[in-house]
C-alpha positions as CSV (number, residue, x, y, z in Angstrom):
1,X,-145.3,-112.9,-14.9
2,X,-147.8,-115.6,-14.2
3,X,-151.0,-115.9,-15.5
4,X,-153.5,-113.3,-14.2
5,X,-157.6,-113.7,-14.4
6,X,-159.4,-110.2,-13.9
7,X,-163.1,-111.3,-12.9
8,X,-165.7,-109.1,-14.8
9,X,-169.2,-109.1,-14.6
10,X,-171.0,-111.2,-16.2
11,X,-172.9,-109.9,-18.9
12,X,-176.4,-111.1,-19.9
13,X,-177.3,-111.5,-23.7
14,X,-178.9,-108.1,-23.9
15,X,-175.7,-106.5,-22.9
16,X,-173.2,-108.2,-24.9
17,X,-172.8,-105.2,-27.6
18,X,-172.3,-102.9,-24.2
19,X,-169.8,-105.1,-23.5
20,X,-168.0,-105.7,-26.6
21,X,-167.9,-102.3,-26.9
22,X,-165.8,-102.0,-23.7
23,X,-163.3,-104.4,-24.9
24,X,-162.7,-103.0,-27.8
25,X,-162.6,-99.6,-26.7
26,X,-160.0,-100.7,-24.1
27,X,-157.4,-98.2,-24.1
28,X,-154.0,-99.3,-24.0
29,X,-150.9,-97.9,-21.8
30,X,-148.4,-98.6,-24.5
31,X,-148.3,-100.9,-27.9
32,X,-147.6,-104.4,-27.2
33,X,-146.3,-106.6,-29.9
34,X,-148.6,-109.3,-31.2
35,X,-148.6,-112.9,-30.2
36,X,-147.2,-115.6,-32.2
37,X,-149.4,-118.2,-32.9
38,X,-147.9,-121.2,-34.6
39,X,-150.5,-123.9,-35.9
40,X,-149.8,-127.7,-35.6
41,X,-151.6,-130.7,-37.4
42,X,-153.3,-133.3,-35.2
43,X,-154.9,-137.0,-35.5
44,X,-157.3,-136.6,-39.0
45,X,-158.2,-133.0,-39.2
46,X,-157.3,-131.2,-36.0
47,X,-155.8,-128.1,-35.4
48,X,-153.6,-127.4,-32.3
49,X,-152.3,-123.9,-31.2
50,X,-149.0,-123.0,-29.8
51,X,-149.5,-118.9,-28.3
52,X,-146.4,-117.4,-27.4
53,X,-146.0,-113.8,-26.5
54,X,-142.4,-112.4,-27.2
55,X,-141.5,-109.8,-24.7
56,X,-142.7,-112.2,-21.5
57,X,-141.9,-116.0,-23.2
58,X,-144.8,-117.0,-22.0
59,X,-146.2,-119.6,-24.1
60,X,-150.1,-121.1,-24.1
61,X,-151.4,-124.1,-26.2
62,X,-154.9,-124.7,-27.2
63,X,-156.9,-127.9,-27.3
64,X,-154.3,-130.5,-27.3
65,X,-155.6,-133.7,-28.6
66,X,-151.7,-135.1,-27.9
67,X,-149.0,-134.4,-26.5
68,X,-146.0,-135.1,-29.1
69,X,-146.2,-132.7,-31.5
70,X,-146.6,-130.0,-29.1
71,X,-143.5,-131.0,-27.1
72,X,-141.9,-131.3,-30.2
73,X,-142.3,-127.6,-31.3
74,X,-141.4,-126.2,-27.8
75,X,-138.4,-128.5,-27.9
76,X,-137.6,-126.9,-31.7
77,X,-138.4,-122.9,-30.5
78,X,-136.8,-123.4,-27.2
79,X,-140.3,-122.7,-25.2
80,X,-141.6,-123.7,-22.3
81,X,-145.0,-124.3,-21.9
82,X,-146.9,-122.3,-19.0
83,X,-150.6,-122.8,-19.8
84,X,-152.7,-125.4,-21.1
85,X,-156.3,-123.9,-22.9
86,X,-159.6,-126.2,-23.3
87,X,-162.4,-124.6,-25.4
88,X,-164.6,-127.8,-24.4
89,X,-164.4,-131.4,-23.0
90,X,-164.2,-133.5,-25.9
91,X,-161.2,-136.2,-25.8
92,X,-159.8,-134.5,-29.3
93,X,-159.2,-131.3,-27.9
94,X,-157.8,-132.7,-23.9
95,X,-156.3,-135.5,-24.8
96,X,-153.2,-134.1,-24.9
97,X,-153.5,-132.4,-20.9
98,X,-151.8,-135.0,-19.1
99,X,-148.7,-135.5,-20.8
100,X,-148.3,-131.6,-21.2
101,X,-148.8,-131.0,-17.7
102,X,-146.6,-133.4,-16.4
103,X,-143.6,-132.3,-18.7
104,X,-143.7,-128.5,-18.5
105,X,-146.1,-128.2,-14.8
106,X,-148.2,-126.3,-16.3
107,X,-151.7,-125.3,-15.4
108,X,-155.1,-125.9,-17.0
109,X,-157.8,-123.3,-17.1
110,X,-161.4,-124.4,-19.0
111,X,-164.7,-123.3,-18.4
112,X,-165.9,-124.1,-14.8
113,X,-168.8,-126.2,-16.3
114,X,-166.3,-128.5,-17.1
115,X,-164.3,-128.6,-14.5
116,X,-165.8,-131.7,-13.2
117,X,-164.9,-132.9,-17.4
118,X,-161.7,-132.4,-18.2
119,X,-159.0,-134.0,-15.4
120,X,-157.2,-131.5,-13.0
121,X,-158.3,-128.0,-14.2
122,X,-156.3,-125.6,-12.4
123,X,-158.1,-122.6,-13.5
124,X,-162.1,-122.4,-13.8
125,X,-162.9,-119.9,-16.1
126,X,-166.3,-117.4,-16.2
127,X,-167.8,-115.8,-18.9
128,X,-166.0,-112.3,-19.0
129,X,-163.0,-113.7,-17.0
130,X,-159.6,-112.1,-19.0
131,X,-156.2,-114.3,-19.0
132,X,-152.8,-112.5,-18.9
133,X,-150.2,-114.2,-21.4
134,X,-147.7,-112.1,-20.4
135,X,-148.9,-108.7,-21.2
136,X,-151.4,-110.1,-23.6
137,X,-154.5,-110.6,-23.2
138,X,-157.3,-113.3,-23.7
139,X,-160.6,-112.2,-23.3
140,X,-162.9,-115.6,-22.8
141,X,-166.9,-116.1,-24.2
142,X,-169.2,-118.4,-23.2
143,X,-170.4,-119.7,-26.5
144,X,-173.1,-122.6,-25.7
145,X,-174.2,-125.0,-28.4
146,X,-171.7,-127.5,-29.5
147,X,-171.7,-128.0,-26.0
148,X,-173.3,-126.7,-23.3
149,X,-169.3,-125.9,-21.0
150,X,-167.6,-124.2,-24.5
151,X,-165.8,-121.2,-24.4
152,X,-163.5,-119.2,-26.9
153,X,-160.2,-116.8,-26.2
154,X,-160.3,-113.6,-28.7
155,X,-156.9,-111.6,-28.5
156,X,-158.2,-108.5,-29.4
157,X,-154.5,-106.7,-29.9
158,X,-153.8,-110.6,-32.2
159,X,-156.8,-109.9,-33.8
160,X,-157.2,-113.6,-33.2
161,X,-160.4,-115.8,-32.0
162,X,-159.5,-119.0,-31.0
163,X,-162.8,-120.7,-31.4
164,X,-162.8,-124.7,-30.6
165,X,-165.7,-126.1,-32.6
166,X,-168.1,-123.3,-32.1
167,X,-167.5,-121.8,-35.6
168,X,-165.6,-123.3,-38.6
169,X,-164.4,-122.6,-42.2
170,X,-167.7,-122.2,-43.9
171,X,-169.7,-124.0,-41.1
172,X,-170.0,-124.4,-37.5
173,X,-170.2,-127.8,-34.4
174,X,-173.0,-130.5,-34.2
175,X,-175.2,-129.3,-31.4
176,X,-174.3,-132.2,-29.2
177,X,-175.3,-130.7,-25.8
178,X,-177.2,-127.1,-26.6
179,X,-179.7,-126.3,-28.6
180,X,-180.0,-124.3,-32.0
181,X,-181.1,-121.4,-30.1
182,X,-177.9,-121.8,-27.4
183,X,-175.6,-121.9,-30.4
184,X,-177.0,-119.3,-32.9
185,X,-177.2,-116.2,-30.0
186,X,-173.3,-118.2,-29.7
187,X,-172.2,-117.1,-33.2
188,X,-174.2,-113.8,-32.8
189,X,-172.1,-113.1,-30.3
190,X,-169.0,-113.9,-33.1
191,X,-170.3,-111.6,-35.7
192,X,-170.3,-108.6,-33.1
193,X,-166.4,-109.0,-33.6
194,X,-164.3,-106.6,-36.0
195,X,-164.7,-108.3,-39.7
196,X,-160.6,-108.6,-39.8
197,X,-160.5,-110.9,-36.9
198,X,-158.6,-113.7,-37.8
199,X,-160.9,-117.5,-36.9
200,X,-158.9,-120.1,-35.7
201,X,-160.8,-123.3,-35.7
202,X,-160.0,-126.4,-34.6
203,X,-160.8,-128.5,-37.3
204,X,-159.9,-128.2,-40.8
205,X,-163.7,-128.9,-42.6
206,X,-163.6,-125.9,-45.0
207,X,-164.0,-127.5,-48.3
208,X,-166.7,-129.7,-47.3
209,X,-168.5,-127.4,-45.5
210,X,-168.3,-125.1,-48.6
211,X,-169.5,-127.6,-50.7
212,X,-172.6,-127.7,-48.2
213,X,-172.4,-124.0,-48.7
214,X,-172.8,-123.9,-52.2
215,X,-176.2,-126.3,-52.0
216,X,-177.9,-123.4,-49.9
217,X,-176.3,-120.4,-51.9
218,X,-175.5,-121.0,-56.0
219,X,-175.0,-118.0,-56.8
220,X,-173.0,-116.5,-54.2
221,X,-170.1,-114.9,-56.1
222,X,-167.9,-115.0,-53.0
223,X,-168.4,-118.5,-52.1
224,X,-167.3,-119.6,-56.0
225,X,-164.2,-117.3,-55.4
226,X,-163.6,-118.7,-51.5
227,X,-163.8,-122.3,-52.6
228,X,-161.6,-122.0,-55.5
229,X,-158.9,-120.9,-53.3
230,X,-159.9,-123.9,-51.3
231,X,-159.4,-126.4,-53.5
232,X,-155.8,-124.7,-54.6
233,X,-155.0,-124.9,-50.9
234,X,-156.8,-128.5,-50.4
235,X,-154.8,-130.0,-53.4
236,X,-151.6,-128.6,-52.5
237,X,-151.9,-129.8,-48.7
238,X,-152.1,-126.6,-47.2
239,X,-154.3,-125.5,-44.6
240,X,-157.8,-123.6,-44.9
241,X,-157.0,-121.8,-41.4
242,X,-157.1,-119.2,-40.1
243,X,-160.0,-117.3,-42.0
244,X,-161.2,-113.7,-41.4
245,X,-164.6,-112.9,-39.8
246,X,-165.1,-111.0,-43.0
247,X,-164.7,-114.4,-45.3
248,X,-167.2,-115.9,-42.9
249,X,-169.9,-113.5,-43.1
250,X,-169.5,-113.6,-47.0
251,X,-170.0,-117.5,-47.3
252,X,-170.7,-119.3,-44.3
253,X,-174.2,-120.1,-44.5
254,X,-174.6,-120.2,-40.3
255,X,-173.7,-116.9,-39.9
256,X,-176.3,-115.5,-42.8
257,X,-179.2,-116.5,-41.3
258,X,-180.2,-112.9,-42.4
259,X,-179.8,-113.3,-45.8
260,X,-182.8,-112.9,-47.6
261,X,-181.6,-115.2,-51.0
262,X,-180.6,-117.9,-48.7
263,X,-183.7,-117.7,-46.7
264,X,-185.8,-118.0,-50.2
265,X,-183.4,-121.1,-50.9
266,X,-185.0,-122.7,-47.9
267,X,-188.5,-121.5,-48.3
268,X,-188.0,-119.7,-44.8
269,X,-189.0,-116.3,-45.7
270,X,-191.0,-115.2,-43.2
271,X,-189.7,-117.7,-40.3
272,X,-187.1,-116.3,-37.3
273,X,-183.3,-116.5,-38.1
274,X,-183.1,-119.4,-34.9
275,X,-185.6,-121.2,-37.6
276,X,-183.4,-120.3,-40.4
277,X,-180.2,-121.1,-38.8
278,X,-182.1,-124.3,-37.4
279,X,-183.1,-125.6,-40.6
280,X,-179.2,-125.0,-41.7
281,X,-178.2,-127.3,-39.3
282,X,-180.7,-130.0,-39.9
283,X,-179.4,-130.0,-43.4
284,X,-176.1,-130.1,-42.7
285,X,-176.1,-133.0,-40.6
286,X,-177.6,-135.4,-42.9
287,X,-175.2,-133.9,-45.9
């Protein structure tokens, strides 16, 4: 089966719990087993994706900063490579196209604002648009901020949201392109998602964002517990990824712009959550 994208409508911010609410209320003909997502280590601190669904062999990589690695693990599970997925345009997460492509002839689908960014996209991809791995499906969100082109693929049946560098362990991207506004409706969009989704980031920041964390919340009980485990998983070389939605709204600090004890911490308390989650940012980037 090749890859398939089902055009919806787009759906304006007002109507993004209507739509939500639509995918996940999907019905399904019959169950489906769940991806296997295999994670590979890149450059310094990048995270690469392998996607493979079982029943079709259809297999999908996200944000490929090389090439090797990847071809490597197809090589060692005997895959072949049919897709090629960009969250954004930055050279750590596309620098790996080329070689891919030209070894499995594969296509690349990324958000049509960048398909003038990233070399030979195959496959422009809208807000709402919904790729077929197999019978699997991706469901892709515009998620402005970081940059202004970035998108994310949540697997709703995977309970799995591949995320770029929109949100991290504990943190979330550098507004290079968007604003703070662009990028906090972004991760409101996020938190709308069940709390047992599973993040899949593309960097692995977690313990220094959590130290950042801890600046902003002391005496968050959860954070303590969450960066304990951290540093256990730090020291023995393991990695901090994938998280839960539910860890995230416990102790990332970008995702409780709400909270009123954090809010007091940055004598905020009667300022908008954009100012809140503003202020965050400027904070974190001079950390």
């Amino acid at each position: 089966m090749g890859m398939i994208i089902r055009k919806h409508n787009h759906y304006p911010a007002k109507d993004v719990k209507n739509y939500y609410t639509m995918i996940f209320n999907e019905s399904l003909s019959y169950p489906r087993p769940m991806l296997t997502i295999l994670q590979i280590s890149a450059l310094t601190d990048n995270y690469i994706y392998l996607l493979h669904d079982p029943e079709s062999k259809e297999t999908a990589v996200i944000d490929p900063p090389v090439a090797k690695p990847v071809l490597n693990l197809l090589n060692e599970q005997n895959w072949s490579l049919k897709y090629i997925l960009n969250t954004h345009h930055h050279w750590d997460h596309i620098g790996g196209n080329d070689e891919l492509k030209r070894a499995n002839r594969c296509q690349i689908a990324a958000s049509r604002y960048d398909q003038t960014r990233i070399p030979e996209v195959d496959i422009a991809l809208d807000e709402g648009d919904v790729i077929q791995l197999g019978d699997q499906q991706l469901n892709v969100f515009e998620t402005p901020g970081h940059t202004l082109g970035h998108i994310v693929f949540y697997a709703k049946e995977s309970q799995a949201l591949f995320c770029g560098d929109t949100l991290f362990g504990m943190g979330c991207g550098r507004l290079f392109e968007g604003s703070a506004e662009q990028m906090w409706h972004s991760l409101l969009r996020i938190k709308l998602l069940p709390a047992e989704t599973h993040i899949y980031c593309a960097h692995e920041y977690t313990e220094n964002n959590g130290r950042f964390a801890l600046t902003l919340e002391p005496q968050n009980s959860r954070l303590h517990q969450r960066m304990s485990q951290i540093r256990q998983q730090r020291v023995a070389g393991l990695s901090t990824i994938p998280s839960t939605l539910a860890d995230e709204l416990a102790t990332n600090p970008f995702l409780r712009t709400d909270c009123t004890e954090l809010q007091t911490q940055l004598g905020l308390q009667n300022a908008s959550e954009i100012e809140v989650f503003a202020k965050i940012r400027q904070l974190k980037d001079k950390f």
